[in-house]
N, C-alpha and C positions, 0 to 999 in steps of 0.2 A: 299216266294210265288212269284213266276210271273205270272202278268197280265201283258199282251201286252195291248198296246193303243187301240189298235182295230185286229178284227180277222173273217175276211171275211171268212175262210175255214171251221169253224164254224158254220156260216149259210148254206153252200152249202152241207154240210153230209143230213140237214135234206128233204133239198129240192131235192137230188140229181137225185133223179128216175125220178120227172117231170122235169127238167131239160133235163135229156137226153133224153127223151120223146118227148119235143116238141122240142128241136135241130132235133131230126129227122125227126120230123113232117115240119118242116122247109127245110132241105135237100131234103127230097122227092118232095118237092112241086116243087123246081129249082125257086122259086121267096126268091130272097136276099135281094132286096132293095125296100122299098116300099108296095106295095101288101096287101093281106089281112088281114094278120099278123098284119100290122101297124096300117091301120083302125081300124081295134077291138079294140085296144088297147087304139086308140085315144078317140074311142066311153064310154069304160070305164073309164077311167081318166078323160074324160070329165063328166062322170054322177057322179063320187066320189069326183070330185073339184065343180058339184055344177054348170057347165055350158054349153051352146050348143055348144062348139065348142074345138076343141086342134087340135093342129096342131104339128105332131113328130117332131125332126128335130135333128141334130148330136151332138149338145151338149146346157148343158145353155148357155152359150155366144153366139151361133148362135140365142138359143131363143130370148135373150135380145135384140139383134140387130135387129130382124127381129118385135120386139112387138115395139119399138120405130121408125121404118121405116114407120109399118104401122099408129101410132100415130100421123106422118106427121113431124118427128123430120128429120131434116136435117141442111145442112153446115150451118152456122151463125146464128145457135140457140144455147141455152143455158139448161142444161137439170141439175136439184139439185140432189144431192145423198149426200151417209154418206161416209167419207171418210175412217170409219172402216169398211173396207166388203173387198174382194175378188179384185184384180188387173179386172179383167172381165166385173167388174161391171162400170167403167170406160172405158173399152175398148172398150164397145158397144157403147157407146154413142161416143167416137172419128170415128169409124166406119162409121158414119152416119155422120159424117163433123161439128158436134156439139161439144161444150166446156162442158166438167166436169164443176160444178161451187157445193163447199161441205161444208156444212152443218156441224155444230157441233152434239156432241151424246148428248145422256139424259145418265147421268153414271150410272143412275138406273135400267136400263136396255140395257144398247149399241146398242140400236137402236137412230134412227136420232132421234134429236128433234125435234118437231112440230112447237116448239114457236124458233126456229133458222130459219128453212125454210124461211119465209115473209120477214124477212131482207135482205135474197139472192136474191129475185126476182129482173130482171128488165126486160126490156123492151125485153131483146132479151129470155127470159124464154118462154120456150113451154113446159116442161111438170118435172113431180117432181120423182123421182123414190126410193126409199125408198126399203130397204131390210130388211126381216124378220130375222133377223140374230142370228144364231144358233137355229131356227124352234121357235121362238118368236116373234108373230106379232108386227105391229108399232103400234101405237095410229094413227088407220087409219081415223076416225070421224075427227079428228082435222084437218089431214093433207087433207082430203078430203075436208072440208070447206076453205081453205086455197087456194087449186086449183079451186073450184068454183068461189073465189073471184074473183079469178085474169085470169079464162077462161083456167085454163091448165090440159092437161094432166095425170093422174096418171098410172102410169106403176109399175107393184109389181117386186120385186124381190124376188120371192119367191124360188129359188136357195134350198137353206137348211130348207122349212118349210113345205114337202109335208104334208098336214093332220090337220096344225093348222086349230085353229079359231078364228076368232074376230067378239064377240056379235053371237053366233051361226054359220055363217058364215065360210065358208073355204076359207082359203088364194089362190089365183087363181080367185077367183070370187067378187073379190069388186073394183079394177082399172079397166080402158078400156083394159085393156090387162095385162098379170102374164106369168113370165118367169119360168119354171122349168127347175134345172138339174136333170139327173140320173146317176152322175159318181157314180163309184163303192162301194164309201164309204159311199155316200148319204142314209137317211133313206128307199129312194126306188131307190134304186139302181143297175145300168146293167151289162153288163158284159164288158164294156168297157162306150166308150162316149155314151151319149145320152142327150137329152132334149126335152123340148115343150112349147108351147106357147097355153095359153088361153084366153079365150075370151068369151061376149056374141052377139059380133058385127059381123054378118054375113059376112059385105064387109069387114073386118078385116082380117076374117079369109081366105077370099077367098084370098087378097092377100097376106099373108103367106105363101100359099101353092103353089101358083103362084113361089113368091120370093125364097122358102126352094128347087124350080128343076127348077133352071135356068129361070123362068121368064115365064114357059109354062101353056097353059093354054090348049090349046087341044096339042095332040101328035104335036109334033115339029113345035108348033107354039108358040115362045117366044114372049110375050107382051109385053116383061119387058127384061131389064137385072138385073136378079137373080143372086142365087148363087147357088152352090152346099151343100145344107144344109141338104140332104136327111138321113132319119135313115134307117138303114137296118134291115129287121125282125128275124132276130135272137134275137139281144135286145129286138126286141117288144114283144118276145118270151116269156123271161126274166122275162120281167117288167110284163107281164101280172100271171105270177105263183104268182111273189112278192106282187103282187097288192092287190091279194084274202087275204093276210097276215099282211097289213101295219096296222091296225088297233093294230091287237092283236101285233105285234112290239111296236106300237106308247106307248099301254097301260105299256107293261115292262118296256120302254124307261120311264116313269112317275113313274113308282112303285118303281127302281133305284134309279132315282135322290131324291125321299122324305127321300129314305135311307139314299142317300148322305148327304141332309141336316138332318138329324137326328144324326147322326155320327160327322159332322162339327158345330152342334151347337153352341159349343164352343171354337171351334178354332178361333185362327188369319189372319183369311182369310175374303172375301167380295164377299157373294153373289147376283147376280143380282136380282131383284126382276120381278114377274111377274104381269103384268097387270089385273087387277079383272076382264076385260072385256074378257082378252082370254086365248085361252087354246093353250100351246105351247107342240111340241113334241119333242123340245131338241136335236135338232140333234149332236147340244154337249154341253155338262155341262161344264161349265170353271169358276174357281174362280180368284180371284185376292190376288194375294199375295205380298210383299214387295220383295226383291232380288230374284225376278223369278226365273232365271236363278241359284243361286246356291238352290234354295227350288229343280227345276228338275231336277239336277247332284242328291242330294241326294235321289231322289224318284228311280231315275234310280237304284241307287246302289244297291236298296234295291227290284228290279225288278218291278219298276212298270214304264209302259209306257207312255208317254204323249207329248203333241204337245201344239202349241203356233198358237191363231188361234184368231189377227194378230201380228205379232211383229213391225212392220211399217207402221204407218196410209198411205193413200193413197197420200195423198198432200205431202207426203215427199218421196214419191217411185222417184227414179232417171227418171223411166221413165216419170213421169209428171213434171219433174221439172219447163219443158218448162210455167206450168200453172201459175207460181209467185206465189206460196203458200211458207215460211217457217215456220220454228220452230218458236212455238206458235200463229199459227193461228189457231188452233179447238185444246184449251188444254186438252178438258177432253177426245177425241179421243186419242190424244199423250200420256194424263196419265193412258187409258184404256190399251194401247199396249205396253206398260213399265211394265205393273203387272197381265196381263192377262196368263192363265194356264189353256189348256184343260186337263182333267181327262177321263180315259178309259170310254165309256160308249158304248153299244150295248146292243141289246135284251138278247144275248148268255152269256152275262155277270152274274156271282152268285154274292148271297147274301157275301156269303164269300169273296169275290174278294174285293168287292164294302166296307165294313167294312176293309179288312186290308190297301185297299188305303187310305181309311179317317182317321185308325188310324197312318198310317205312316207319314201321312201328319200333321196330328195337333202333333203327337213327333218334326216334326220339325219345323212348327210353332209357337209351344206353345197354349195354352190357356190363352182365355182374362177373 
């Protein structure tokens, strides 16, 4: 049997008619960037996360930049994060003249620890930024109490969590600010780059939107030097059919993974566990295996597809090396991305599919 890793052509059969539908309705209009298209969109994403305010903008990483601009993050500050997440997630915070400073994982779940954070503060910490990684909230309470202490910041990275929740709660609406992407493979995802930034902070949002088109505030009057961060409404197009649908997505994307673990019960493999308090929507399912790498030569062989999401903490990416982190300084991060194994997982995905990758996998892991 093949299963591909993932298969975006899948989604687009069902969707296709509104699809070209509102491309047209976009076309005809002659507004590409910006416009009304965007608005709506923002208006909805803002009322389904749960807050007053989204701001589009060209991708997550612009998001991130611009939610930690407006937090008041700049040069000679210090901003926490996990070092297992996304190169991006790092990138934003240098963006803004700030120092990465990273936090160890909880292995329980590969999100930051809570109880690593308070060790990392000092004096130059302005805000904590924690990502919900693979659509698994953090232990936001904790880490919320944490920056209360100490007067900082919370910025979400909410990149991969569109839909979660923690304690009722949608991810996007419990930091002063929540970064979304919508690249392609994302649970609500465009048809190219996209992202947004939320909020329930008025002046927040205002300059966001300032920052995302050069800094303007009325027609060609720049307050500010911005940037070009602008989304085009074709995406918003997009995002807007997908948006009516994330739900019922989010729901298969959970109805899967309990397969998966039903199927993996007893294999040799380590799955992550989920927090009592939230409800994640698994933007990907990944276990940890022992010799990663020859477990996915063999899964290949046998047609089934899968990625490694991350294989390199961040403190050891060459490009940060400048930060003075090495080997073994956040070990269970290091020992996350040595044995971590994403598994195909999408709405479009069958029963069937999801049973022969689990039994191919525990033939070659074994059972304990």
């Amino acid at each position: 049997m093949d299963v591909p890793y993932f298969d975006l052509a899948l989604q687009y059969v069902e969707l296709r008619a509104e699809i070209l539908e509102a491309i047209d309705r976009v076309c005809g209009s002659g507004i590409f960037v910006l416009g009304e298209e965007v608005e709506q969109f923002e208006k909805e994403f803002a009322a389904y996360c749960g807050v007053n305010h989204c701001v589009a903008v060209n991708s997550g990483t612009s998001a991130l930049h611009l939610a930690l601009l407006v937090a008041g993050v700049q040069a000679g500050d210090e901003v926490i994060t996990t070092p297992n997440t996304f190169l991006a997630t790092a990138e934003a915070i240098l963006y803004t003249g700030a120092r990465p400073v990273f936090a160890d994982i909880d292995p329980a779940t590969a999100n930051i620890d809570p109880q690593s954070i308070e060790a990392a503060i000092t004096p130059r910490t302005k805000a904590i930024l924690p990502v919900h990684l693979y659509g698994q909230p953090v232990d936001f309470d904790v880490i919320s109490a944490v920056a209360a202490k100490y007067h900082l910041a919370v910025i979400e990275d909410a990149c991969q969590a569109h839909g979660a929740r923690y304690r009722g709660r949608r991810v996007g609406s419990l930091g002063s600010a929540a970064a979304f992407s919508f690249y392609p493979t994302k649970n609500l995802g465009a048809y190219g780059e996209g992202g947004a930034l939320t909020t329930n902070d008025a002046r927040a949002a205002a300059l966001a939107r300032a920052l995302r088109h050069h800094g303007q505030k009325d027609h060609y009057e720049q307050a500010y030097v911005g940037y070009n961060y602008r989304l085009d409404s074709l995406q918003c197009a997009v995002l807007r059919i997908k948006l009516k649908r994330l739900d019922a997505w989010t729901q298969r994307r959970r109805y899967l993974v309990d397969l998966y673990r039903q199927h993996l019960h007893d294999a040799r493999v380590e799955l992550l566990r989920d927090l009592p308090e939230v409800r994640a929507v698994y933007h990907l399912f990944v276990v940890y295996v022992d010799d990663r790498d020859r477990v996915r030569a063999e899964l290949a062989k046998r047609g089934v597809g899968t990625a490694v999401h991350y294989p390199r903490p961040l403190h050891l990416q060459p490009a940060l090396a400048h930060l003075g982190y090495g080997p073994g300084s956040f070990p269970h991060a290091e020992r996350a991305c040595e044995r971590v194994l994403s598994l195909p997982l999408y709405p479009e995905l069958t029963e069937a599919q999801v049973e022969y990758v689990a039994r191919s996998l525990r033939e070659i892991v074994g059972s304990r």
